[in-house]
N, C-alpha and C positions, 0 to 999 in steps of 0.2 A: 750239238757240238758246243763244247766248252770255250768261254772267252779267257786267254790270262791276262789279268790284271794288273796282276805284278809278282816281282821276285825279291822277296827279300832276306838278309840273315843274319846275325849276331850268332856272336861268342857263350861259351856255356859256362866260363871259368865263375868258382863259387864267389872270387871277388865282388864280382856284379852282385853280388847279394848278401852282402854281409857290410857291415859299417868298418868304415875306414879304420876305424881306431883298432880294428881286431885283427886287418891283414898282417902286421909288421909278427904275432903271435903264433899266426898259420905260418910266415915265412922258420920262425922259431924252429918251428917243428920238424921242417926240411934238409935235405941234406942240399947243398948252396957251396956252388963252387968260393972260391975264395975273393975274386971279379965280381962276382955280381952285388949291385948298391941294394943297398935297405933304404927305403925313405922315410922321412921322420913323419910323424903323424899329419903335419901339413899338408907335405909334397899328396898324402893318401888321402886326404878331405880334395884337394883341388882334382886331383883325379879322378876320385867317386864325383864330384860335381860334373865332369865333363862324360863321365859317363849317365849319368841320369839326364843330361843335354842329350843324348843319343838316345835314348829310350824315347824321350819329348818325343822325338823327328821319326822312329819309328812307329814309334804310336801313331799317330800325326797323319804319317802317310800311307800307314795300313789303312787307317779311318779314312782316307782322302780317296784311296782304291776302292773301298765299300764292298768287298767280294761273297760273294755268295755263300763261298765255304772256305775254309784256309786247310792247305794242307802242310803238313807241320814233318819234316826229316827230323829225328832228333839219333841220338844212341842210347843205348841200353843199361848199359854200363851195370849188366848182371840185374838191374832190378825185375825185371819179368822173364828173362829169361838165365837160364845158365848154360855150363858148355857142354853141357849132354843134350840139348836144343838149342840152338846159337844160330838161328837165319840169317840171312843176309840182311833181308828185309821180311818184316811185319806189318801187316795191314789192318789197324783198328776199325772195325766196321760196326762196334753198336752204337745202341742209341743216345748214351752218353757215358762221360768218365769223368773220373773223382779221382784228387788228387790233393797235395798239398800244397800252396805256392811258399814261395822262398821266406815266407815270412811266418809258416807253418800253419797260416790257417787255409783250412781245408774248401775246394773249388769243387763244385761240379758244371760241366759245360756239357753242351748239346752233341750231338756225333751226327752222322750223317750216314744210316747204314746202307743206301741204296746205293751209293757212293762205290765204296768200300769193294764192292766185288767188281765191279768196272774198272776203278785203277787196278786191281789186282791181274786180269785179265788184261789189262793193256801190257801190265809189268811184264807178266809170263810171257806176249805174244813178241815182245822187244828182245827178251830172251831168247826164246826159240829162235829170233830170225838173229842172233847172234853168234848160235853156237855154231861151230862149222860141221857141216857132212863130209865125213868121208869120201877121199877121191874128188871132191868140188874145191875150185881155186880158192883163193881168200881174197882176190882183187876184187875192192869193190868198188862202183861207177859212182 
């Protein structure tokens, strides 16, 4: 049996990865009710600072949990899938994946295939005991 170590989560917005001086540029591009404030390139440097203070302490305390294996919800957002296959969920189960990080140079990390079919089986088994049967109540104890 599995121990959990911890739970943690951040935000995916591309802000977090691009340098301050560019956001006010992406906002450019937007359509932006007429209410909402631009901040000058300051206000987005002090920002971008408190968010790489966030990162510090998630880093931090991912390393401070030490877990075995991490497992990672993200969304898709069409890159591996499209809407002629569109799952709910997808379960990575090989030996490792390659990828780019935010800064475009390219990662490979470890996977953990043994893994992979077990939460998958948990997932489906959570499932099943979700959907309701026919003629059976739906109060549950």
């Amino acid at each position: 049996m599995a121990t959990l170590v911890g739970i943690f989560n951040m935000t995916h917005s591309p802000f977090c990865y691009m340098p301050p001086e560019k956001w006010n540029d992406v906002r450019a591009g937007r359509s932006l009710r007429a209410d909402v404030p631009v901040d000058d390139v300051a206000a987005n440097r002090a920002k971008a600072a408190r968010i790489s203070l966030a990162f510090t302490a998630l880093r931090s305390r991912l390393a401070a949990a030490a877990p075995d294996v991490l497992v990672v919800f993200g969304d898709d957002q069409l890159e591996s899938f499209d809407f002629t296959n569109f799952p709910t969920f997808a379960i990575y189960a090989g030996e490792s994946f390659e990828g780019a990080l935010s800064n475009g140079i390219a990662a490979k990390l470890s996977g953990h295939p043994a893994l992979g079919p077990g939460v998958a089986h948990r997932a489906d088994a959570a499932r099943l005991r979700s959907c309701p049967v026919p003629g059976q109540s739906q109060a549950r104890a």
